[in-house]
N, C-alpha and C positions, 0 to 999 in steps of 0.2 A: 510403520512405527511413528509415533508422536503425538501430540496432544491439540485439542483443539482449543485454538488463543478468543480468549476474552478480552485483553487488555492488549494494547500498543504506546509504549511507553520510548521517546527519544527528549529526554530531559535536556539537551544541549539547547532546541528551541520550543522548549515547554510543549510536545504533544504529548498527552495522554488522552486517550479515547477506548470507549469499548469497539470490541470487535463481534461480530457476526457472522454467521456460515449465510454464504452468496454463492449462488450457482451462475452461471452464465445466460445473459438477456440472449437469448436465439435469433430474437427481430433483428436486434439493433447489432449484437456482432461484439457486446462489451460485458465486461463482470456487472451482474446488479450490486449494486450498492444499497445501501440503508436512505431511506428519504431524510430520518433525520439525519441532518447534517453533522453530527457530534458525532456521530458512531461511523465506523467501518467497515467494509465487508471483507469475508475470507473466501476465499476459491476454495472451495469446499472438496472438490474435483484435484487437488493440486496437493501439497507436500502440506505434511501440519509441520510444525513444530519441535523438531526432536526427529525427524526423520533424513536418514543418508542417505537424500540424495533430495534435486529438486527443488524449484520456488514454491515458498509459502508464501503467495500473492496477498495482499490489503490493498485495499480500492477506499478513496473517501471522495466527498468536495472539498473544494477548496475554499468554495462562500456560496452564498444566496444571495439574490437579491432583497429576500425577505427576509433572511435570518441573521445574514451577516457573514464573518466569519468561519467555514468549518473546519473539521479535525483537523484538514491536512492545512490548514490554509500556512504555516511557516515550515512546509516540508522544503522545501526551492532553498532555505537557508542552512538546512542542514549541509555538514562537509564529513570531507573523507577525514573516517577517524573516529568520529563521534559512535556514541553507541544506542545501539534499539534492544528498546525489553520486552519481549511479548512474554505476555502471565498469559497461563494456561485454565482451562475448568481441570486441572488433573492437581493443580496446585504449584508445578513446576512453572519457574519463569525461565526462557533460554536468551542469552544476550548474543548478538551478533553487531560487529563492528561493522559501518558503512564503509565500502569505498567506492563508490562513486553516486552522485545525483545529475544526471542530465534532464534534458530537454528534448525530445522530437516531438515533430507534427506528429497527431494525432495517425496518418494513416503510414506513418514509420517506425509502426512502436516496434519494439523490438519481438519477434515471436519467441527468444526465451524466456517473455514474461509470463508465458504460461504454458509452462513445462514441468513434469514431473523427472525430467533426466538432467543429466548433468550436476554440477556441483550441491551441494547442499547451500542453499541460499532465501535471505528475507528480500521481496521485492515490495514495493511502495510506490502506489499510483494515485496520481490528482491529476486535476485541469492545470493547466498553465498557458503563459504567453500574453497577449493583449485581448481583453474580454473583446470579442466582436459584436457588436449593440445590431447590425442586421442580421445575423443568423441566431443570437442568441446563446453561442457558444463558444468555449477558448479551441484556440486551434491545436493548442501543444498538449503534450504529459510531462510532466515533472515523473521522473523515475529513479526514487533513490533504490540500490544496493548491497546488500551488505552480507559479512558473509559471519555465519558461527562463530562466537569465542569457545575455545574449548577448555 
């Protein structure tokens, strides 16, 4: 059951972004995301929208060095409480309230963030931490959240 989200809407720190169906990068072991940095990707594999039970995953960046800023780049600001609108291609928007935004290294991410079981839930992933200028990449995830308003 549910609907596949076009839009990612947490007005508390101004993100609104399209979203996109992303499948899992197999090399690298992470959700593809969208190269443009404005847009998000959905785990296309995972919960949509309107569906009991399961994370409906979104993946963005957080910046470019070329482009600047992306979608997610004020997700870290988000708090518990605040609320996320995903608008659907069906027409429906479902809103779900955050409660929680952490931080883990990259190889701690949590494995319910990509699960089709357990509670009905919106999850929210970016870079985070301190850019690393020799490797070329942040060490952490920012992981908001959040679960159904009904």
């Amino acid at each position: 059951a549910g609907s596949t989200p076009e839009r990612l809407r947490i007005g508390s720190v101004g993100i609104d972004a399209a979203v996109e169906p992303s499948g899992i990068d197999l090399v690298h072991g992470v959700l593809g995301i969208p190269a443009d940095i404005a847009k998000l990707g959905w785990w296309r594999d995972g919960a949509a929208p309107g569906a009991p039970a399961g994370a409906v995953l979104l993946a963005g960046h957080v910046d470019s060095a070329a482009s600047g800023e992306g979608a997610l780049f004020a997700l870290g600001r988000a708090q518990r409480g605040d609320l996320a609108e995903v608008a659907t291609t069906s027409g429906r928007t479902f809103t779900y309230r955050v409660d929680s935004v952490r931080r883990y290294p990259k190889a701690d991410l949590p494995a319910g963030v990509y699960s089709r079981r357990g509670p009905a839930r919106l999850v929210v992933v970016t870079c985070g931490g301190r850019f690393d200028e020799a490797t070329g990449h942040y060490p952490d995830d920012v992981v908001l959240t959040a679960t159904p308003v009904r």
